[in-house]
Structures are given as structure tokens and as C-alpha cells.
Predicted model as a PDB file, atoms N, CA, C, CB and O in Angstrom, pLDDT in the B-factor column:
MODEL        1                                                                  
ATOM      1  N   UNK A   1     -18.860  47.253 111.703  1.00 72.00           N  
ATOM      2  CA  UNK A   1     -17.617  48.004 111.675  1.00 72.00           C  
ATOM      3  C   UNK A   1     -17.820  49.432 112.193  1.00 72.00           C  
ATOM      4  CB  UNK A   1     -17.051  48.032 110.257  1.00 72.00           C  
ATOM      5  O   UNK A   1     -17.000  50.335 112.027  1.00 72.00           O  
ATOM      6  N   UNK A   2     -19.068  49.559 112.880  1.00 83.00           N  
ATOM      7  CA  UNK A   2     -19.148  51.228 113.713  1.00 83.00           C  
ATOM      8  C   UNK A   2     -20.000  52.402 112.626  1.00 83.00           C  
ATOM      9  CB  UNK A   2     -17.105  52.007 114.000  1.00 83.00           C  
ATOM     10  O   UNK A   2     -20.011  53.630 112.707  1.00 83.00           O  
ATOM     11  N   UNK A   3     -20.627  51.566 111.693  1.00 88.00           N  
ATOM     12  CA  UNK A   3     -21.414  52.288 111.048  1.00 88.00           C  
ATOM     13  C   UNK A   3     -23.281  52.175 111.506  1.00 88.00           C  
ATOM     14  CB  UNK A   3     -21.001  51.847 109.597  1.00 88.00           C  
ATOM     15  O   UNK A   3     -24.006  51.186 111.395  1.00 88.00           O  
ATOM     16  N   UNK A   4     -23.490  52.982 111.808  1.00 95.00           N  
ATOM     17  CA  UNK A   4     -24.952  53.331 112.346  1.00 95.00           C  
ATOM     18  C   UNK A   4     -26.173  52.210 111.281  1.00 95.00           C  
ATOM     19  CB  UNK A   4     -25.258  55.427 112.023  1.00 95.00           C  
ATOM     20  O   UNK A   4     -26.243  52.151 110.053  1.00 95.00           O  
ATOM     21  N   UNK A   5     -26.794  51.634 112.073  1.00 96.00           N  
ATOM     22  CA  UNK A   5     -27.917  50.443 111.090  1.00 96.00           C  
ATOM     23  C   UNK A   5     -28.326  51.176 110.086  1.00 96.00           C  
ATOM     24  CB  UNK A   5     -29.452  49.793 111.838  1.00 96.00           C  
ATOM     25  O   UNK A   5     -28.381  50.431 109.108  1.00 96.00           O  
ATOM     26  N   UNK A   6     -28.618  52.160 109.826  1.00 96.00           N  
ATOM     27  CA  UNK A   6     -29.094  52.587 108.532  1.00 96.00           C  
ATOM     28  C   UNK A   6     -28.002  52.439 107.798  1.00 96.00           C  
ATOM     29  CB  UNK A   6     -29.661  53.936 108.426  1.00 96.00           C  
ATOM     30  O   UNK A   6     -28.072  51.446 107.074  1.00 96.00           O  
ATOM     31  N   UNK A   7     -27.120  52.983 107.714  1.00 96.00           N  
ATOM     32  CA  UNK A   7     -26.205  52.677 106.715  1.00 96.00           C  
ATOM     33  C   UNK A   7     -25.386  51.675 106.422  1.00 96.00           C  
ATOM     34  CB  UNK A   7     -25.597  53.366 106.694  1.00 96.00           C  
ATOM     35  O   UNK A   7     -24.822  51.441 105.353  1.00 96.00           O  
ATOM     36  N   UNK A   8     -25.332  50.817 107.910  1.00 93.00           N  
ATOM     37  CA  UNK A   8     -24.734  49.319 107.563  1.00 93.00           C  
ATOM     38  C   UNK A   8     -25.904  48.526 106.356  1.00 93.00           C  
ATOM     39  CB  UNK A   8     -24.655  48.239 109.316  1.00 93.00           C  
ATOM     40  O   UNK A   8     -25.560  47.870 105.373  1.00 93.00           O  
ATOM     41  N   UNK A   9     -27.211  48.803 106.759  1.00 96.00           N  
ATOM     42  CA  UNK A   9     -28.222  47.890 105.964  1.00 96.00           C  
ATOM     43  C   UNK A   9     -27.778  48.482 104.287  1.00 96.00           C  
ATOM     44  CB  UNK A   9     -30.202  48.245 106.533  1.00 96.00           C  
ATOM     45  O   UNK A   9     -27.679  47.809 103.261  1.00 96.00           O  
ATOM     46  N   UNK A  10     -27.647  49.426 104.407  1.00 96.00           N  
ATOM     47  CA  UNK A  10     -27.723  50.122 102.601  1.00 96.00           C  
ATOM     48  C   UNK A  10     -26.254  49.274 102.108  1.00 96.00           C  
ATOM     49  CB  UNK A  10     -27.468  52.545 102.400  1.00 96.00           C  
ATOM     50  O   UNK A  10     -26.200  48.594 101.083  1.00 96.00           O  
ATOM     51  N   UNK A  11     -25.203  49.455 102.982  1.00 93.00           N  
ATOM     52  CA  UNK A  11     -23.812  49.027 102.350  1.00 93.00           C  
ATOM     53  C   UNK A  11     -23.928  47.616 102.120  1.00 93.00           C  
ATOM     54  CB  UNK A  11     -22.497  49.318 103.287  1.00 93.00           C  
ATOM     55  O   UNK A  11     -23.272  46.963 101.309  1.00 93.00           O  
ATOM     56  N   UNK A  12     -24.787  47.214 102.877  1.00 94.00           N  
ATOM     57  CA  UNK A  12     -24.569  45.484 103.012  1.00 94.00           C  
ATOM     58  C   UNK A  12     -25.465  44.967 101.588  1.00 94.00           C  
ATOM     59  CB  UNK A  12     -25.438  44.670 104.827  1.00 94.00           C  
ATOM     60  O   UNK A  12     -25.100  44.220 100.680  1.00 94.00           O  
ATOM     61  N   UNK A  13     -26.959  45.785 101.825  1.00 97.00           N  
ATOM     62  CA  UNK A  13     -28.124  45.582 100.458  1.00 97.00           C  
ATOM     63  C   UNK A  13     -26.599  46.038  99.204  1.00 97.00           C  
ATOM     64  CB  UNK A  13     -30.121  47.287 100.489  1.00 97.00           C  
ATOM     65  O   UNK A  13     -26.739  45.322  98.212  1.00 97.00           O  
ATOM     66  N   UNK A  14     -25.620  46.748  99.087  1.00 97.00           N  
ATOM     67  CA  UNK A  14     -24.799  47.365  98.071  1.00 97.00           C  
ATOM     68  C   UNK A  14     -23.885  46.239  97.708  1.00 97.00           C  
ATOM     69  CB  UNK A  14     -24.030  48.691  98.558  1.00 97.00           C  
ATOM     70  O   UNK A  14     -23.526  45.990  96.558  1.00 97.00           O  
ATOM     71  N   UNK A  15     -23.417  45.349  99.154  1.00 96.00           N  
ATOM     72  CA  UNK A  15     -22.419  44.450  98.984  1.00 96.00           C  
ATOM     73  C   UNK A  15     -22.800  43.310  98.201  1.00 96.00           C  
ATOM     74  CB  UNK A  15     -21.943  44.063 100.174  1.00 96.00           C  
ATOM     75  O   UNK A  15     -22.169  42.855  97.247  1.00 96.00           O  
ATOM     76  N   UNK A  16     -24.256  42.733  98.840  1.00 97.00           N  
ATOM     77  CA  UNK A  16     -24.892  42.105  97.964  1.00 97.00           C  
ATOM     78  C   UNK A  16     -25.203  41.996  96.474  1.00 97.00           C  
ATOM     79  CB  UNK A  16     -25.575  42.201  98.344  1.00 97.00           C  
ATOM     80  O   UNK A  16     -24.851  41.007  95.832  1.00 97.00           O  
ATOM     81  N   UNK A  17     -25.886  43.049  95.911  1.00 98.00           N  
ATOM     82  CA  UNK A  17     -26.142  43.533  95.046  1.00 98.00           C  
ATOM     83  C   UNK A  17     -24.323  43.521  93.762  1.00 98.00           C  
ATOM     84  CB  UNK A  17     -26.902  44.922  95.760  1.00 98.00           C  
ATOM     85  O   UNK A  17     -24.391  43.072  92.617  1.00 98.00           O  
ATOM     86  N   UNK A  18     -23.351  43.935  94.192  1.00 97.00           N  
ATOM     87  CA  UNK A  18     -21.849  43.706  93.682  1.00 97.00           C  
ATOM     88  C   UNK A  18     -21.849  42.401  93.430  1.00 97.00           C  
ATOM     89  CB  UNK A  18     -20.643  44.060  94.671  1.00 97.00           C  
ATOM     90  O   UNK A  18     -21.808  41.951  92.286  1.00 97.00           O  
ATOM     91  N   UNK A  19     -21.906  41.535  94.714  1.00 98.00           N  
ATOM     92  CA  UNK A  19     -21.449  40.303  94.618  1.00 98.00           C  
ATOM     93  C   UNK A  19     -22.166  39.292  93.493  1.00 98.00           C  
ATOM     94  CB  UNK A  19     -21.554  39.809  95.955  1.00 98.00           C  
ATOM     95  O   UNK A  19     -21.592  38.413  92.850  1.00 98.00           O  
ATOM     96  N   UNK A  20     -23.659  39.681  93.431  1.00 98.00           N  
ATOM     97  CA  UNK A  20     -24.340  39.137  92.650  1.00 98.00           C  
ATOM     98  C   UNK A  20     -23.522  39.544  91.047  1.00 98.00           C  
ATOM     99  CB  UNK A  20     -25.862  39.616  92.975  1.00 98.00           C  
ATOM    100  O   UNK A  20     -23.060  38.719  90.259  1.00 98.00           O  
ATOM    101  N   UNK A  21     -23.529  40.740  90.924  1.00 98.00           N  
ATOM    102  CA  UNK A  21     -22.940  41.022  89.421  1.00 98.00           C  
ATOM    103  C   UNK A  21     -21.498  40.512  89.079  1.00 98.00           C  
ATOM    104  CB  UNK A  21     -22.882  42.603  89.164  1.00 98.00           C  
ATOM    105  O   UNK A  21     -21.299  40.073  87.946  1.00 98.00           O  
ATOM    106  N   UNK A  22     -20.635  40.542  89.859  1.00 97.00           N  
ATOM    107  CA  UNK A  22     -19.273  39.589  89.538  1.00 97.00           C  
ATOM    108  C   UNK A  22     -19.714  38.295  89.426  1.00 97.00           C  
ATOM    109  CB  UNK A  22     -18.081  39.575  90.688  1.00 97.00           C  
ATOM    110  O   UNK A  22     -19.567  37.594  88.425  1.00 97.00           O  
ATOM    111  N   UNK A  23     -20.410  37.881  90.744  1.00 97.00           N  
ATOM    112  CA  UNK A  23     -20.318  35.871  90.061  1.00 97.00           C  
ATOM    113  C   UNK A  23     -21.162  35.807  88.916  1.00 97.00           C  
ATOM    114  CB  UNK A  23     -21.123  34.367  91.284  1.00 97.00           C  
ATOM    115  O   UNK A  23     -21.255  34.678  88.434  1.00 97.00           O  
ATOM    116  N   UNK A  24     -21.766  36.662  88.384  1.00 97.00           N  
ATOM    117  CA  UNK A  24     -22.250  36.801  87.106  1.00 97.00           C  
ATOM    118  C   UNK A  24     -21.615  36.965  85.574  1.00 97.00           C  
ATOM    119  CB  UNK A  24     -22.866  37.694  87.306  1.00 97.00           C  
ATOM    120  O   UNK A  24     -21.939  36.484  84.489  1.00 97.00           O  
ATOM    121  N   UNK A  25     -20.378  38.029  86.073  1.00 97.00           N  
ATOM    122  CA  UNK A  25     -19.586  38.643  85.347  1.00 97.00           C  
ATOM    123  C   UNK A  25     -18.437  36.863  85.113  1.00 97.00           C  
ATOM    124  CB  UNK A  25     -18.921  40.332  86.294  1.00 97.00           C  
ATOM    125  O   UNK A  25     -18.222  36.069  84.197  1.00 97.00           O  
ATOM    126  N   UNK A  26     -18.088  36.995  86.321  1.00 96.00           N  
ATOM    127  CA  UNK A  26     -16.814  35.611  86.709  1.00 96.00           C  
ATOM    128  C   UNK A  26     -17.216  34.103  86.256  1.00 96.00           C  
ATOM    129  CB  UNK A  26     -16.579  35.394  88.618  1.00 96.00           C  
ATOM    130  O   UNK A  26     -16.741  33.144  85.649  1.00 96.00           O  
ATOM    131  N   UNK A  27     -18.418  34.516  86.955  1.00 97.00           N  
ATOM    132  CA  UNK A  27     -18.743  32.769  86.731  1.00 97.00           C  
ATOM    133  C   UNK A  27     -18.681  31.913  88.069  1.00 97.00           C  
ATOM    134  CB  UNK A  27     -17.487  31.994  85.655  1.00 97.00           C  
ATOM    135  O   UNK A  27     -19.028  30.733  88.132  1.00 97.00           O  
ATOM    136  N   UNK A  28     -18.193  32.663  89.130  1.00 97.00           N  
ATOM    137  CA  UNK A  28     -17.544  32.395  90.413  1.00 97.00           C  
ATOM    138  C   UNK A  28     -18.895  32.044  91.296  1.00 97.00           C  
ATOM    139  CB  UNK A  28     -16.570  33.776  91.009  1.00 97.00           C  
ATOM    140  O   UNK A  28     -19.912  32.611  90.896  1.00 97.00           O  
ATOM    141  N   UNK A  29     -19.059  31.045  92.628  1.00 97.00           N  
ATOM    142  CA  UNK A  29     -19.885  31.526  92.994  1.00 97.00           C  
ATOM    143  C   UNK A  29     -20.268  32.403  93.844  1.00 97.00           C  
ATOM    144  CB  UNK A  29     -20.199  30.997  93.057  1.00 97.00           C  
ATOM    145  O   UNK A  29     -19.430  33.302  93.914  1.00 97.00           O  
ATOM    146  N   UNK A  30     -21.305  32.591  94.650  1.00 97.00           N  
ATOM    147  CA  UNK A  30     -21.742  33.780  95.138  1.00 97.00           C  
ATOM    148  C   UNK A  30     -20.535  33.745  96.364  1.00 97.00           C  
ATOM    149  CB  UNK A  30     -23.503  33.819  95.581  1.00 97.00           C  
ATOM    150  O   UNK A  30     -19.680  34.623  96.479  1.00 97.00           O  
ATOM    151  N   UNK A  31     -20.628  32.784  97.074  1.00 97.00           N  
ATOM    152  CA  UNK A  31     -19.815  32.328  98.255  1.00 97.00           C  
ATOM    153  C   UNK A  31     -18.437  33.435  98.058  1.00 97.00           C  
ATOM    154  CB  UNK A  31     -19.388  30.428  98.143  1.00 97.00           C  
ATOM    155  O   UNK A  31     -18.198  34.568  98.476  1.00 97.00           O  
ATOM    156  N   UNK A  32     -17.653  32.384  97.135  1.00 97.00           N  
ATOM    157  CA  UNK A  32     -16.586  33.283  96.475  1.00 97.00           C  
ATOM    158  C   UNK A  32     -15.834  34.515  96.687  1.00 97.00           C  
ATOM    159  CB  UNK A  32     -16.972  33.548  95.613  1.00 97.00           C  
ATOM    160  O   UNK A  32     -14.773  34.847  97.217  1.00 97.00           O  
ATOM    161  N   UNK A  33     -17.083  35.221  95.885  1.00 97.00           N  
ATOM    162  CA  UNK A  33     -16.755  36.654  95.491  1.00 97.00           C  
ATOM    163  C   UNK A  33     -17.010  37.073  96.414  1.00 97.00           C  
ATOM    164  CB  UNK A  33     -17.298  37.360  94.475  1.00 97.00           C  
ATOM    165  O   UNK A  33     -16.079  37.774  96.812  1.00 97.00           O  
ATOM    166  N   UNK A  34     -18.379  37.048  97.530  1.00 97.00           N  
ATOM    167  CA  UNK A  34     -18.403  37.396  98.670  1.00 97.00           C  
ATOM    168  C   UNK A  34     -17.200  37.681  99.250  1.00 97.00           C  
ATOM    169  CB  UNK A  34     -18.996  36.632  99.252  1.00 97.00           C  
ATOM    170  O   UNK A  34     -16.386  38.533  98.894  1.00 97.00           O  
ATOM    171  N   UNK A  35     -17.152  37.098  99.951  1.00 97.00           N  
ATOM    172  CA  UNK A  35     -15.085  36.455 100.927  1.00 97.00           C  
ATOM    173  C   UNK A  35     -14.395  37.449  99.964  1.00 97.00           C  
ATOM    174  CB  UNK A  35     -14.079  33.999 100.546  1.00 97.00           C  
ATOM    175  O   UNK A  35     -13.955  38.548 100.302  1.00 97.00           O  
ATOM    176  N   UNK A  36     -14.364  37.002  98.911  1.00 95.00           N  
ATOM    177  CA  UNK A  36     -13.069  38.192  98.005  1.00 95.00           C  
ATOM    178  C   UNK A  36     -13.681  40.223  98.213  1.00 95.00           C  
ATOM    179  CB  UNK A  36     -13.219  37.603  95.422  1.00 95.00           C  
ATOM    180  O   UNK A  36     -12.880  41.132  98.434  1.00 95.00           O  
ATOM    181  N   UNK A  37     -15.155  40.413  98.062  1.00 95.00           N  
ATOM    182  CA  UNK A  37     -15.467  42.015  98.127  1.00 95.00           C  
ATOM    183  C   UNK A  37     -15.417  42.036 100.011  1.00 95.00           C  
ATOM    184  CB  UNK A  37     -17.429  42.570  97.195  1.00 95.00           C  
ATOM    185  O   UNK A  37     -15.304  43.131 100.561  1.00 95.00           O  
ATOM    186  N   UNK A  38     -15.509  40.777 100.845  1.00 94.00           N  
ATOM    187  CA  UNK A  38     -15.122  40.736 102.346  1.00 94.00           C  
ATOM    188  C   UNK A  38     -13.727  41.294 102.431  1.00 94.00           C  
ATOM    189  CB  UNK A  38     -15.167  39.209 102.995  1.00 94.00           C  
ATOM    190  O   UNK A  38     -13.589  42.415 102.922  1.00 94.00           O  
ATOM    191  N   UNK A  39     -12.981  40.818 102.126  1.00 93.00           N  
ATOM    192  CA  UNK A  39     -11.328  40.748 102.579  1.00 93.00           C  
ATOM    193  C   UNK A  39     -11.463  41.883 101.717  1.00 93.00           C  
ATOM    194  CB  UNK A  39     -10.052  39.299 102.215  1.00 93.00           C  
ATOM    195  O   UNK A  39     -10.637  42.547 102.343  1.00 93.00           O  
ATOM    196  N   UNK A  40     -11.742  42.491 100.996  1.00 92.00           N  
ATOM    197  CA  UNK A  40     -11.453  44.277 100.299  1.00 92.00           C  
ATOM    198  C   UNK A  40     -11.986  45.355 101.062  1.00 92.00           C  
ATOM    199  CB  UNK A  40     -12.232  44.621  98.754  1.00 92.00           C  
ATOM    200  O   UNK A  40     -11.489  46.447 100.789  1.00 92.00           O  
ATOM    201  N   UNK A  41     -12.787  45.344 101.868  1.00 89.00           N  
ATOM    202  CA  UNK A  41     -13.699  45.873 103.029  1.00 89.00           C  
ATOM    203  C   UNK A  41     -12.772  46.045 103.433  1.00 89.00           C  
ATOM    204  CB  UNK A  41     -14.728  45.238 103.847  1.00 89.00           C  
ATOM    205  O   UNK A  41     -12.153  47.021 103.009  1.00 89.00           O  
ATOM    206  N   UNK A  42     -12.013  44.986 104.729  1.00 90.00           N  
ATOM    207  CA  UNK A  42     -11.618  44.802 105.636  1.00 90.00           C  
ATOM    208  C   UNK A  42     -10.146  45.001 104.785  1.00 90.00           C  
ATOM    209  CB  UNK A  42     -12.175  43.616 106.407  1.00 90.00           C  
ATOM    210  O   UNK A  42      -9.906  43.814 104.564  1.00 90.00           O  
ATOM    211  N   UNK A  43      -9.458  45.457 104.412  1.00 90.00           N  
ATOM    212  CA  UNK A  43      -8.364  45.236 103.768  1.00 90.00           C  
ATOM    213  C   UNK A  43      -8.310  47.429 103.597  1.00 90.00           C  
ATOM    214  CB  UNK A  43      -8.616  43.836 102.090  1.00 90.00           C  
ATOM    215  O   UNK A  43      -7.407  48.052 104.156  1.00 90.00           O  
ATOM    216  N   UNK A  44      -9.306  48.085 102.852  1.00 87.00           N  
ATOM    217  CA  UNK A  44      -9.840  49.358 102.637  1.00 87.00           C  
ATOM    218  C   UNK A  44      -9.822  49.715 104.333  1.00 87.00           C  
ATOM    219  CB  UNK A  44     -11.456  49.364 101.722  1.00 87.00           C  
ATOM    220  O   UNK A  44      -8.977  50.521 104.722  1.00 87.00           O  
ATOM    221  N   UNK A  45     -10.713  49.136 105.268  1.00 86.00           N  
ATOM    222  CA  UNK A  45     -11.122  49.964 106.788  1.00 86.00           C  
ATOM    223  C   UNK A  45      -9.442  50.263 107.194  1.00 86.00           C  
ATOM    224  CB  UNK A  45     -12.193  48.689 108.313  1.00 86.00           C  
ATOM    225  O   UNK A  45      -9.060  51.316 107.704  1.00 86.00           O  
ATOM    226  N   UNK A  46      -8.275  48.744 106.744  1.00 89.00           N  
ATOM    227  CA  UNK A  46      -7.292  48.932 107.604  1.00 89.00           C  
ATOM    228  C   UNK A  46      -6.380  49.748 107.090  1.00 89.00           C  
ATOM    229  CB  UNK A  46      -6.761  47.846 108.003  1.00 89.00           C  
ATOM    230  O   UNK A  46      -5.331  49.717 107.734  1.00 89.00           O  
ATOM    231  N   UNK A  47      -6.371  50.589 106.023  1.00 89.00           N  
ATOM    232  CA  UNK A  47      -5.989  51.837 105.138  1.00 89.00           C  
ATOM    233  C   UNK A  47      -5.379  50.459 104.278  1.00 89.00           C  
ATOM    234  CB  UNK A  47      -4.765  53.415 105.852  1.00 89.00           C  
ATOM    235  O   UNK A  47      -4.451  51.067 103.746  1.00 89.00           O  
ATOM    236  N   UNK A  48      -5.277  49.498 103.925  1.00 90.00           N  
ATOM    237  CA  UNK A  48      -4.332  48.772 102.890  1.00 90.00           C  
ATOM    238  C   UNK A  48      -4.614  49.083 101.623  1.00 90.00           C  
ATOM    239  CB  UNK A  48      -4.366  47.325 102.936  1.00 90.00           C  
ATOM    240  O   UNK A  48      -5.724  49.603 101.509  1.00 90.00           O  
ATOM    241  N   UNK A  49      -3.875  48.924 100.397  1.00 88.00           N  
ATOM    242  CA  UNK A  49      -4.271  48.880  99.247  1.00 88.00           C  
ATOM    243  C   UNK A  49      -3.979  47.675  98.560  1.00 88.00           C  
ATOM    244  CB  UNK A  49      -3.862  49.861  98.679  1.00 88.00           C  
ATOM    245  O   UNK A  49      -2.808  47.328  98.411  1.00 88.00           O  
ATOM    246  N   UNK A  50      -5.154  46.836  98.020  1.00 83.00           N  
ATOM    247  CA  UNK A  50      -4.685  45.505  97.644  1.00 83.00           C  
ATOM    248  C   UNK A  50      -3.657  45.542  95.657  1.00 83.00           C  
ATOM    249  CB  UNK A  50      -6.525  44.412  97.697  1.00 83.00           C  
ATOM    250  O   UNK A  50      -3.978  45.988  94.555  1.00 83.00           O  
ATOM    251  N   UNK A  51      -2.810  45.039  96.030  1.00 85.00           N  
ATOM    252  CA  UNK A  51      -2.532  44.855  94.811  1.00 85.00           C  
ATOM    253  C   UNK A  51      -3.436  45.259  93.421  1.00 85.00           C  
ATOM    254  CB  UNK A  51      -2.321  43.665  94.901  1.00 85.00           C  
ATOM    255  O   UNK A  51      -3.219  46.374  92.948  1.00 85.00           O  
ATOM    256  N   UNK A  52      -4.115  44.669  92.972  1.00 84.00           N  
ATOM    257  CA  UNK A  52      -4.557  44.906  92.046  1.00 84.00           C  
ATOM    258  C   UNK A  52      -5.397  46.053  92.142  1.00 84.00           C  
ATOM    259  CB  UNK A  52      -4.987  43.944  91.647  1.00 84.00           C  
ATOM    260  O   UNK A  52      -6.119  46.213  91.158  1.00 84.00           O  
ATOM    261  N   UNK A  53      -5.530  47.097  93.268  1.00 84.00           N  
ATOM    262  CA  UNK A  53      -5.864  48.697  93.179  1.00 84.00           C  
ATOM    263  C   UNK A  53      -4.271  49.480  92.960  1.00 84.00           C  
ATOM    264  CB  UNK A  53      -6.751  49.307  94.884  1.00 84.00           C  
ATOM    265  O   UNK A  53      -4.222  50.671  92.649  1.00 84.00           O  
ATOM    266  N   UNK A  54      -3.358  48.881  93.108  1.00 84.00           N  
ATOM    267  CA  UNK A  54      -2.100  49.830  93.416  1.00 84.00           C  
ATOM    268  C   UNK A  54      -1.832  50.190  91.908  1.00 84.00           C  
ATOM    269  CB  UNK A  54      -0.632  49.021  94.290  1.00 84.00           C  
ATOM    270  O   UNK A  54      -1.755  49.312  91.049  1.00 84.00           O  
ATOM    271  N   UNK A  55      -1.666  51.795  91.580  1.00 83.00           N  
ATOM    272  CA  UNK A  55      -1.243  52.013  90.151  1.00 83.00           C  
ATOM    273  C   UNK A  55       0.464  52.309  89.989  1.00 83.00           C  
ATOM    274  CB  UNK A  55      -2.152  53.358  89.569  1.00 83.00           C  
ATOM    275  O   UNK A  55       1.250  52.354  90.935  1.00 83.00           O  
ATOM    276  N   UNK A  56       0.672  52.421  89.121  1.00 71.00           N  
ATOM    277  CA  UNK A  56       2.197  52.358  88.961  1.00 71.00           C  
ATOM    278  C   UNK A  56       2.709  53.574  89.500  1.00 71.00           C  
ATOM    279  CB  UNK A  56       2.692  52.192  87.479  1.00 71.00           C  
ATOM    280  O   UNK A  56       3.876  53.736  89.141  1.00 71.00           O  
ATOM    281  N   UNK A  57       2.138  54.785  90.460  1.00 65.00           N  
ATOM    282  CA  UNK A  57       2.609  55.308  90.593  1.00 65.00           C  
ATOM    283  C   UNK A  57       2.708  55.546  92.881  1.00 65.00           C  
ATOM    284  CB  UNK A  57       2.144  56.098  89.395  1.00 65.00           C  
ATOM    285  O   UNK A  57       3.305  56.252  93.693  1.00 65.00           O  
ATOM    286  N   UNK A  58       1.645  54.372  92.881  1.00 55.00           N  
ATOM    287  CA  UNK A  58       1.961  54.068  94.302  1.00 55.00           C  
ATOM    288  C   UNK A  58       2.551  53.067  94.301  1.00 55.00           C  
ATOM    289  CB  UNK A  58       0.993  53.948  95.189  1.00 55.00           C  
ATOM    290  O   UNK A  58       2.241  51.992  93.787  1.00 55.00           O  
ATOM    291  N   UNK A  59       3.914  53.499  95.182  1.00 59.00           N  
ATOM    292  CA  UNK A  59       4.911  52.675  95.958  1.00 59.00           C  
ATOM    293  C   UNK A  59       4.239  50.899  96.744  1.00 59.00           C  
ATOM    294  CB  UNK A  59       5.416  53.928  97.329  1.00 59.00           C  
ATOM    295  O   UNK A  59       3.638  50.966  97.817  1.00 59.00           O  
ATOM    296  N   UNK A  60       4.424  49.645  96.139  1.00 56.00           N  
ATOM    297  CA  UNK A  60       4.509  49.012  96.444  1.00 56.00           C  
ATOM    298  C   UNK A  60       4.167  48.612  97.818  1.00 56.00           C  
ATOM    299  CB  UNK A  60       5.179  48.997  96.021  1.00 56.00           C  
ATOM    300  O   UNK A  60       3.145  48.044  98.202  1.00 56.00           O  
ATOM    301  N   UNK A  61       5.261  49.027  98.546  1.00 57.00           N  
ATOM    302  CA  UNK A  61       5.838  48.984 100.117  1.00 57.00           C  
ATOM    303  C   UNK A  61       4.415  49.691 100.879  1.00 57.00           C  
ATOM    304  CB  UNK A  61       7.601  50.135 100.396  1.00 57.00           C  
ATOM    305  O   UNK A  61       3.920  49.172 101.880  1.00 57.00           O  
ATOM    306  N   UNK A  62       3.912  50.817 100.306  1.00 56.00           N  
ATOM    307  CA  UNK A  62       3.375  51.768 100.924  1.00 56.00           C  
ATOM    308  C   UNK A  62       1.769  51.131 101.351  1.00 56.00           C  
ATOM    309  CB  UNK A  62       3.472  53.097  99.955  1.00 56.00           C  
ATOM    310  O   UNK A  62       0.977  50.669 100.529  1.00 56.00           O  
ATOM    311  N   UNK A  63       1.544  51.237 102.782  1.00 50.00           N  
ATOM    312  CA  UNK A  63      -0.106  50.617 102.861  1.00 50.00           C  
ATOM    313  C   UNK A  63      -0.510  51.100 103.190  1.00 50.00           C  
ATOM    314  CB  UNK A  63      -0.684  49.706 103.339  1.00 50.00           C  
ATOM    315  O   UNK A  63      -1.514  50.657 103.748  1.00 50.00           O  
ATOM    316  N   UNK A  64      -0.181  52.970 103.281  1.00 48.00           N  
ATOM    317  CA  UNK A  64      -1.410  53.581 104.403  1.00 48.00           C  
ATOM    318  C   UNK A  64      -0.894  55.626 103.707  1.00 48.00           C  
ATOM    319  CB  UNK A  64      -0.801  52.984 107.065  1.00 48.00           C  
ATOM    320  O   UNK A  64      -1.479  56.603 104.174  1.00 48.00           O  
TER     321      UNK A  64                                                      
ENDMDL                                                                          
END                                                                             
């Protein structure tokens, strides 16, 4: 996503490291949660806010 190898390797060792503790937490497997902290990445780069980050005081409608 345009981040320099050093820091793609740290975010990715980070993504990993998450994913392991939810399907832990969930019960889910690794696969899973992966795809789900994937599509939050990619969901965050495109300014969106997924539902279950939106607090009652951001507008619904609003994605950016």
C-alpha cells in the first residue's frame, strides 16, 4: 500500500501478531479474522469508518 519495506514488514509482523490474539479471543480461525483486520486496513486507507468504529456522535452517512 506505498509503505517503505521496513515498515510494511513491522505492520504486517503487527497484523499477524492481532490476528493471532482475536482467533484466540473469538475462537474464529486465523483465516477469518485475517480477511476481517484485511477489509479494516483497506476500509481505514480509503478514509471509511466501519460501523462498529462509528460513535454516536459521527454521522452515519459520513465516510471521510
Amino acid at each position: 500500500m506505498g509503505a517503505p519495506l521496513p515498515q510494511a514488514e513491522a505492520m504486517a509482523r503487527q497484523l499477524i501478531k492481532r490476528t493471532d490474539q482475536l482467533s484466540a479471543e473469538r475462537g474464529q480461525s486465523r483465516e477469518e479474522v485475517m480477511a476481517y483486520l484485511l477489509r479494516l486496513v483497506v476500509q481505514g486507507r480509503n478514509g471509511d469508518v466501519p460501523p462498529e468504529f462509528q460513535s454516536d456522535k459521527t454521522p452515519k452517512s459520513e465516510s471521510r
